[in-house]
mmCIF file of the N, C-alpha and C atoms, coordinates in Angstrom:
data_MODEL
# 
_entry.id   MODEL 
# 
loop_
_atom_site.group_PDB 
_atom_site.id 
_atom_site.type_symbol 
_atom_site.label_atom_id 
_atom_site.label_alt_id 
_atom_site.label_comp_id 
_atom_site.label_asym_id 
_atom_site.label_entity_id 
_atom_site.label_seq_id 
_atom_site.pdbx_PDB_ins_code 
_atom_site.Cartn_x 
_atom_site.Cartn_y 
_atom_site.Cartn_z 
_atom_site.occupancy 
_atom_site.B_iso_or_equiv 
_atom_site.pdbx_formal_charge 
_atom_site.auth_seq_id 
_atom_site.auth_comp_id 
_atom_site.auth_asym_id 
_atom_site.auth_atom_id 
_atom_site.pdbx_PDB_model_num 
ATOM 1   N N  . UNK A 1 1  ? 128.147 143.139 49.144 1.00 0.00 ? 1  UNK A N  1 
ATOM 2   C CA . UNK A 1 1  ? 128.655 143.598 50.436 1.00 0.00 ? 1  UNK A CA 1 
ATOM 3   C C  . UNK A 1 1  ? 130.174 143.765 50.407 1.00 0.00 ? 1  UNK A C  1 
ATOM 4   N N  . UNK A 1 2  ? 130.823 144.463 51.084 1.00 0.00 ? 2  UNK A N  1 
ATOM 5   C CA . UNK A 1 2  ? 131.970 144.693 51.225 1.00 0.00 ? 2  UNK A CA 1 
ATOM 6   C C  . UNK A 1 2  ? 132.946 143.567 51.578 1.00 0.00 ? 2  UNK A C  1 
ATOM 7   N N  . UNK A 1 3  ? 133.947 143.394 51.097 1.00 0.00 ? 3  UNK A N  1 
ATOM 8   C CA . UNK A 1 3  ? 134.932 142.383 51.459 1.00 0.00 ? 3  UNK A CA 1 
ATOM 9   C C  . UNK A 1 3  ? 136.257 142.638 52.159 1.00 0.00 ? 3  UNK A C  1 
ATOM 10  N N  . UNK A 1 4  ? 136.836 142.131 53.162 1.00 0.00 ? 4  UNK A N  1 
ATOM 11  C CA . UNK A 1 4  ? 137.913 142.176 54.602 1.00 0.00 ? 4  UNK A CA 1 
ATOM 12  C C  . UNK A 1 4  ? 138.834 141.137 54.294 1.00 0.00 ? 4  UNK A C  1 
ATOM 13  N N  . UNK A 1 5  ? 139.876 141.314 53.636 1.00 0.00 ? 5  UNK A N  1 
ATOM 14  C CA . UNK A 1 5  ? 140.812 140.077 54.017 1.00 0.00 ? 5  UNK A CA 1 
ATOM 15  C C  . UNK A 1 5  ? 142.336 140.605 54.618 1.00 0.00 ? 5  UNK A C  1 
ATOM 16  N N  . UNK A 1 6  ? 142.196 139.687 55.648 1.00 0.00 ? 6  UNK A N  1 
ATOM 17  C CA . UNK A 1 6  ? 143.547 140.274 56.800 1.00 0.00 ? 6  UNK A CA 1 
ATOM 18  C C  . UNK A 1 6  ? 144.352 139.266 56.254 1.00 0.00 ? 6  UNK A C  1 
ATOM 19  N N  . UNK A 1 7  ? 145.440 139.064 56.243 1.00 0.00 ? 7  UNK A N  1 
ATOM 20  C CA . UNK A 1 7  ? 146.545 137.428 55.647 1.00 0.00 ? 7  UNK A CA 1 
ATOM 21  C C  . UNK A 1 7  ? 146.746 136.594 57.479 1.00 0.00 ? 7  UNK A C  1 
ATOM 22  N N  . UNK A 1 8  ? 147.305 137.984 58.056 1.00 0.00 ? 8  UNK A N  1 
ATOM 23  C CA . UNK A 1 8  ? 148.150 137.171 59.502 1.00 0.00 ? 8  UNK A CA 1 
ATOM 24  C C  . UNK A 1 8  ? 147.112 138.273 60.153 1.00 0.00 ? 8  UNK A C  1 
ATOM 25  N N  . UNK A 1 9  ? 146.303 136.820 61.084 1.00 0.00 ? 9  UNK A N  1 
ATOM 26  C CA . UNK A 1 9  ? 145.667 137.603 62.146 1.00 0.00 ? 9  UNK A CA 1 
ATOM 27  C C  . UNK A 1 9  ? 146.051 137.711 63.394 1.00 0.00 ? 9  UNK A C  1 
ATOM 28  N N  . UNK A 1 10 ? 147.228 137.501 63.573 1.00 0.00 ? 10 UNK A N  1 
ATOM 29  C CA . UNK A 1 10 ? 148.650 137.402 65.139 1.00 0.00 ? 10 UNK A CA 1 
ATOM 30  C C  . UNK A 1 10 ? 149.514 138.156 64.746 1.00 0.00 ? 10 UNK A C  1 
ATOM 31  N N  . UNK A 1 11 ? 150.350 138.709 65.171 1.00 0.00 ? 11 UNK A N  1 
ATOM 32  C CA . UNK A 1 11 ? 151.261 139.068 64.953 1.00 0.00 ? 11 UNK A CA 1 
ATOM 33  C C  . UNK A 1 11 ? 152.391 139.550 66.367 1.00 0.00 ? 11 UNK A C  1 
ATOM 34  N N  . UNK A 1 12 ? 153.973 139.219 66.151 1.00 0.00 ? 12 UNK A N  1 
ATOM 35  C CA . UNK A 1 12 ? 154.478 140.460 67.199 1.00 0.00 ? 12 UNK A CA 1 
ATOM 36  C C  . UNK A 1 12 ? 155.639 140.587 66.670 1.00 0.00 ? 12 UNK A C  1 
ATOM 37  N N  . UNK A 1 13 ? 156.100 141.065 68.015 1.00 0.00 ? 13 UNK A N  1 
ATOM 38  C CA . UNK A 1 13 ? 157.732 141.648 67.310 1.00 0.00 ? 13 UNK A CA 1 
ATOM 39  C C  . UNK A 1 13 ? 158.108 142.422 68.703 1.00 0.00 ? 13 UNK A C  1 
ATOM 40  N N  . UNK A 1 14 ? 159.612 141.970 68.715 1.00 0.00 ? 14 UNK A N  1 
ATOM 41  C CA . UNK A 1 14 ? 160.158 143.190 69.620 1.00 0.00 ? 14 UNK A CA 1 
ATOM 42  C C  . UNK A 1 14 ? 159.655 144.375 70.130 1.00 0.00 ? 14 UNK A C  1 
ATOM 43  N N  . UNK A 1 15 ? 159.828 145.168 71.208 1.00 0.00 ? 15 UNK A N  1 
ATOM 44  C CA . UNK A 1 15 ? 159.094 146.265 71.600 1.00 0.00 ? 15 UNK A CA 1 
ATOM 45  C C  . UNK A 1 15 ? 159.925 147.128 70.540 1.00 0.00 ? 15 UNK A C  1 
ATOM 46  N N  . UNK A 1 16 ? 159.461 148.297 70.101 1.00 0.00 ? 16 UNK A N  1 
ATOM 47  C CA . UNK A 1 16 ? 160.598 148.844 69.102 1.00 0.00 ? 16 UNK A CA 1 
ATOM 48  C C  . UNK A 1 16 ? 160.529 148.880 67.750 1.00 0.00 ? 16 UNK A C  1 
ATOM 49  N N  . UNK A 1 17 ? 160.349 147.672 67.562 1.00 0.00 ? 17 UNK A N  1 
ATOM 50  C CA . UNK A 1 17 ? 160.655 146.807 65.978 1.00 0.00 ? 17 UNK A CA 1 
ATOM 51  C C  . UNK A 1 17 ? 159.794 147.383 64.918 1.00 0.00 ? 17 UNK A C  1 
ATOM 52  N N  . UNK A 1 18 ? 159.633 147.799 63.787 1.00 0.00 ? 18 UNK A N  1 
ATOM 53  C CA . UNK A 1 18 ? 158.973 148.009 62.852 1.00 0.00 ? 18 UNK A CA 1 
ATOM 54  C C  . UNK A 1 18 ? 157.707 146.563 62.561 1.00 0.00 ? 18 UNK A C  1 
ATOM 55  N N  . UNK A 1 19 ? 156.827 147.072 62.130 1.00 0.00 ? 19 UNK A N  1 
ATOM 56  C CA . UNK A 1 19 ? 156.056 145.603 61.186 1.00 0.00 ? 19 UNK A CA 1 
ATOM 57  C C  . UNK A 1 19 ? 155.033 145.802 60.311 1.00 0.00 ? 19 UNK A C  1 
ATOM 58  N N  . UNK A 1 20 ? 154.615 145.555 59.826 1.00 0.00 ? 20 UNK A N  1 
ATOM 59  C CA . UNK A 1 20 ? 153.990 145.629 58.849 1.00 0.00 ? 20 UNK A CA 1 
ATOM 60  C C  . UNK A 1 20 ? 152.535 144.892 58.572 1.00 0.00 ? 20 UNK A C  1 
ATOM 61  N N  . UNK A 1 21 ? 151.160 145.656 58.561 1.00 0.00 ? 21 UNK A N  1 
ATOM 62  C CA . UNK A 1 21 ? 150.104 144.974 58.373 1.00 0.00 ? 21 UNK A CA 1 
ATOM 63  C C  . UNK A 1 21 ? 149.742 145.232 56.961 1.00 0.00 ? 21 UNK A C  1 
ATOM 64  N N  . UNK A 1 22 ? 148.823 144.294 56.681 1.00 0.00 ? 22 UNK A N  1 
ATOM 65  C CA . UNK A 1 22 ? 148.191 144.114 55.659 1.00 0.00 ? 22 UNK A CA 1 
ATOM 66  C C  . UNK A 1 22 ? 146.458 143.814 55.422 1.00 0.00 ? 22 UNK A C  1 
ATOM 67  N N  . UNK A 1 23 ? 146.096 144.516 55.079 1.00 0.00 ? 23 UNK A N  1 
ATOM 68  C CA . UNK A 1 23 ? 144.793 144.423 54.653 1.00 0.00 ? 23 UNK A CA 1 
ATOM 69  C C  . UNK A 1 23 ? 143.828 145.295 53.286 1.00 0.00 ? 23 UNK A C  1 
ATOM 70  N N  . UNK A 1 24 ? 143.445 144.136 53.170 1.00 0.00 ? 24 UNK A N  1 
ATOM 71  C CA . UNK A 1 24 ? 142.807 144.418 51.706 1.00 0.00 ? 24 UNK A CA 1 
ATOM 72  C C  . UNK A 1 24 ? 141.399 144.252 51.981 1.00 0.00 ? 24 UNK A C  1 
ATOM 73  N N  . UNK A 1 25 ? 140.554 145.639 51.340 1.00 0.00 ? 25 UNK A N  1 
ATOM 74  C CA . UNK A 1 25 ? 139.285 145.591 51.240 1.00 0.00 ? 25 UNK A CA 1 
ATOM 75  C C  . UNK A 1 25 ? 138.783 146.561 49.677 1.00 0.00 ? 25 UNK A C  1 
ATOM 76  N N  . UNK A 1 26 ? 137.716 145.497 49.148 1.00 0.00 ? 26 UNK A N  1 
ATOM 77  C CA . UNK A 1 26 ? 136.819 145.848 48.168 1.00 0.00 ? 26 UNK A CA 1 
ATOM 78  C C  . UNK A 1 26 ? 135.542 146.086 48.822 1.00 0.00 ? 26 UNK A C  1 
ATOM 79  N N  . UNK A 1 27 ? 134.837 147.381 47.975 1.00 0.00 ? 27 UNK A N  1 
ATOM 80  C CA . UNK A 1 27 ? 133.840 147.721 48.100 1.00 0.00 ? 27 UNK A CA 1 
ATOM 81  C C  . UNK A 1 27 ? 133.606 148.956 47.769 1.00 0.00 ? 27 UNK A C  1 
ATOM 82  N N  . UNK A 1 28 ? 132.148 149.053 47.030 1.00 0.00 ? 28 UNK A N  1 
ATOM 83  C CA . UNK A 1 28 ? 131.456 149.830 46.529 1.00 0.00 ? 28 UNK A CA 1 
ATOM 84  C C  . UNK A 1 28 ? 130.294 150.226 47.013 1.00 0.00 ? 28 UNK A C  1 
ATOM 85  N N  . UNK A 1 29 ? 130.285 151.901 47.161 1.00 0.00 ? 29 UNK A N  1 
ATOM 86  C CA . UNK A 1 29 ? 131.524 152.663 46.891 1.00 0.00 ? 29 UNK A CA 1 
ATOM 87  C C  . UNK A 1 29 ? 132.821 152.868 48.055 1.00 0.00 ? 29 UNK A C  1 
ATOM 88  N N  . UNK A 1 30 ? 133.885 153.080 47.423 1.00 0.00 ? 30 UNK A N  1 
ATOM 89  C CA . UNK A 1 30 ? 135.243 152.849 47.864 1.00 0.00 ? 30 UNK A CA 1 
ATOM 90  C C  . UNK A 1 30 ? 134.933 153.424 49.391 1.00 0.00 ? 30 UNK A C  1 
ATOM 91  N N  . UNK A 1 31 ? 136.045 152.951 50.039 1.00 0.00 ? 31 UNK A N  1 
ATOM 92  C CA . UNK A 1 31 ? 136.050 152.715 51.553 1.00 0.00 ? 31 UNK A CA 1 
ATOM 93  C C  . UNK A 1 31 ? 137.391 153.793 52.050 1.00 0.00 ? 31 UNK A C  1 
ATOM 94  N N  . UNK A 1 32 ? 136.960 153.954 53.177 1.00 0.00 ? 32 UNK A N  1 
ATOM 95  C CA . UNK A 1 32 ? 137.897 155.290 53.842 1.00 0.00 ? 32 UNK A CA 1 
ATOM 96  C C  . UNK A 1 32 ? 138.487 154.303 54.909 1.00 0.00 ? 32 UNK A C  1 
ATOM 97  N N  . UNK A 1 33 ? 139.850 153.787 54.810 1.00 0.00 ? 33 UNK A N  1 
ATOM 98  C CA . UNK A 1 33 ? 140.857 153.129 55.844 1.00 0.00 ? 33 UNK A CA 1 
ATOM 99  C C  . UNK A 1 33 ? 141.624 153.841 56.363 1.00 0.00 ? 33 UNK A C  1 
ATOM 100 N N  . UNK A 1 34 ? 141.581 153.410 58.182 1.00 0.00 ? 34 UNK A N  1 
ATOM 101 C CA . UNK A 1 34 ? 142.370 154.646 58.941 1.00 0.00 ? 34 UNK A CA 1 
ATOM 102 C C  . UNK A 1 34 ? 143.018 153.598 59.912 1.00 0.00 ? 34 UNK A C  1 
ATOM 103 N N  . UNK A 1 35 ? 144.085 153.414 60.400 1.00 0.00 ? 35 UNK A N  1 
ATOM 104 C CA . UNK A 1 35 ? 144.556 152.864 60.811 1.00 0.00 ? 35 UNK A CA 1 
ATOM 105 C C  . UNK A 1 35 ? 145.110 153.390 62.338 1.00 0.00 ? 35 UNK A C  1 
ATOM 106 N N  . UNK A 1 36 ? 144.582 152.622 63.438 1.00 0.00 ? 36 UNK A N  1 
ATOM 107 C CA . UNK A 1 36 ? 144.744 153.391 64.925 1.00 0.00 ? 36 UNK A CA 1 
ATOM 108 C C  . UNK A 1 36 ? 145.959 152.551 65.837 1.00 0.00 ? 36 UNK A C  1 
ATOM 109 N N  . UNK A 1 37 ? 146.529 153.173 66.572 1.00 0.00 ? 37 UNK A N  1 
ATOM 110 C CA . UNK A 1 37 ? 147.244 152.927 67.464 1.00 0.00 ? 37 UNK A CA 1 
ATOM 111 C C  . UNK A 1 37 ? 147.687 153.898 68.463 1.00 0.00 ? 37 UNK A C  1 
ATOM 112 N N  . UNK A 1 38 ? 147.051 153.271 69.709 1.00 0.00 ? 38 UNK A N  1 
ATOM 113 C CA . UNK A 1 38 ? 146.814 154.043 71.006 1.00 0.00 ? 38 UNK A CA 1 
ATOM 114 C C  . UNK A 1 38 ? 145.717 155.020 70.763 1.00 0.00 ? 38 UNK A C  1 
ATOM 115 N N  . UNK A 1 39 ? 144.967 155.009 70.252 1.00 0.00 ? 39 UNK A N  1 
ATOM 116 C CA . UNK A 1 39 ? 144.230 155.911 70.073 1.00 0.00 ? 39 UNK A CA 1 
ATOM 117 C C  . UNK A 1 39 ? 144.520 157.231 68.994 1.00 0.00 ? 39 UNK A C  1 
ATOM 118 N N  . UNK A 1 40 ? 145.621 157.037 68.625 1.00 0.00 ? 40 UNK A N  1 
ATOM 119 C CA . UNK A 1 40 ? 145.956 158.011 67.426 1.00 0.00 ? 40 UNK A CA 1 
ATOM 120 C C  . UNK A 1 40 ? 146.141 157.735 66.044 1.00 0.00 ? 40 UNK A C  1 
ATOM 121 N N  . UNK A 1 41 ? 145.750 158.184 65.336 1.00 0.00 ? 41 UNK A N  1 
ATOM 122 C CA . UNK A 1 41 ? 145.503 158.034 63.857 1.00 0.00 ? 41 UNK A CA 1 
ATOM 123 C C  . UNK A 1 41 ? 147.160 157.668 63.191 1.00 0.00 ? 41 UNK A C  1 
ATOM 124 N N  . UNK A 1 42 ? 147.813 156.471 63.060 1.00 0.00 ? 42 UNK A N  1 
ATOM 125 C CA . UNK A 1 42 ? 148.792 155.915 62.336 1.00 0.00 ? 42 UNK A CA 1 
ATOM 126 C C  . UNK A 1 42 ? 148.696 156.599 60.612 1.00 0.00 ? 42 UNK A C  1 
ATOM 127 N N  . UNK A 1 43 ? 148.240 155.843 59.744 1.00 0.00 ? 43 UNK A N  1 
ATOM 128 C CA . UNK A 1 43 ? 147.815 155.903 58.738 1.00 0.00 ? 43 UNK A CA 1 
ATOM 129 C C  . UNK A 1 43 ? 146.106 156.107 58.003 1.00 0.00 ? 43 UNK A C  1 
ATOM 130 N N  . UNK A 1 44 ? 146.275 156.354 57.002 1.00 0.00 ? 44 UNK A N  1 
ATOM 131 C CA . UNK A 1 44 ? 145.009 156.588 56.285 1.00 0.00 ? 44 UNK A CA 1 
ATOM 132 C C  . UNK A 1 44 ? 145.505 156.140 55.340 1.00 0.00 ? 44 UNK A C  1 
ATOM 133 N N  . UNK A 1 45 ? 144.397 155.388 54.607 1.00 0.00 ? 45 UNK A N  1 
ATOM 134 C CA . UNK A 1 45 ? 144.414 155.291 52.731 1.00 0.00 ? 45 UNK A CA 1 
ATOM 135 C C  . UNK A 1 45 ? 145.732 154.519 52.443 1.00 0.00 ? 45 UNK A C  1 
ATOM 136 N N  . UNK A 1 46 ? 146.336 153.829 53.205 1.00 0.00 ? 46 UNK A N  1 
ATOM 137 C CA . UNK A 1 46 ? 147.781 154.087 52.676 1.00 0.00 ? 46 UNK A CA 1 
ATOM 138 C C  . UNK A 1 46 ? 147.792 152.082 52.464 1.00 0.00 ? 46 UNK A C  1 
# 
């Protein structure tokens, strides 16, 4: 089965502020990561 590991499951920061998530997932076959905020597509794959 596929594997999810988040490090920090809280996070904040200033309104404004840059930050940075992290998440790592294995699985076969490879997985399509899209990353949302407000409803709009942030990142992919990245």
């Amino acid at each position: 089965p596929p594997t999810v590991e988040v490090k920090i499951q809280l996070m904040g920061a200033p309104l404004g502020r840059r930050v940075k998530l992290e998440c790592t997932v294995e699985a076969h076959p490879n997985t399509i990561n899209i990353w949302h905020k407000n409803r709009t597509t942030m990142l992919m794959d990245g």
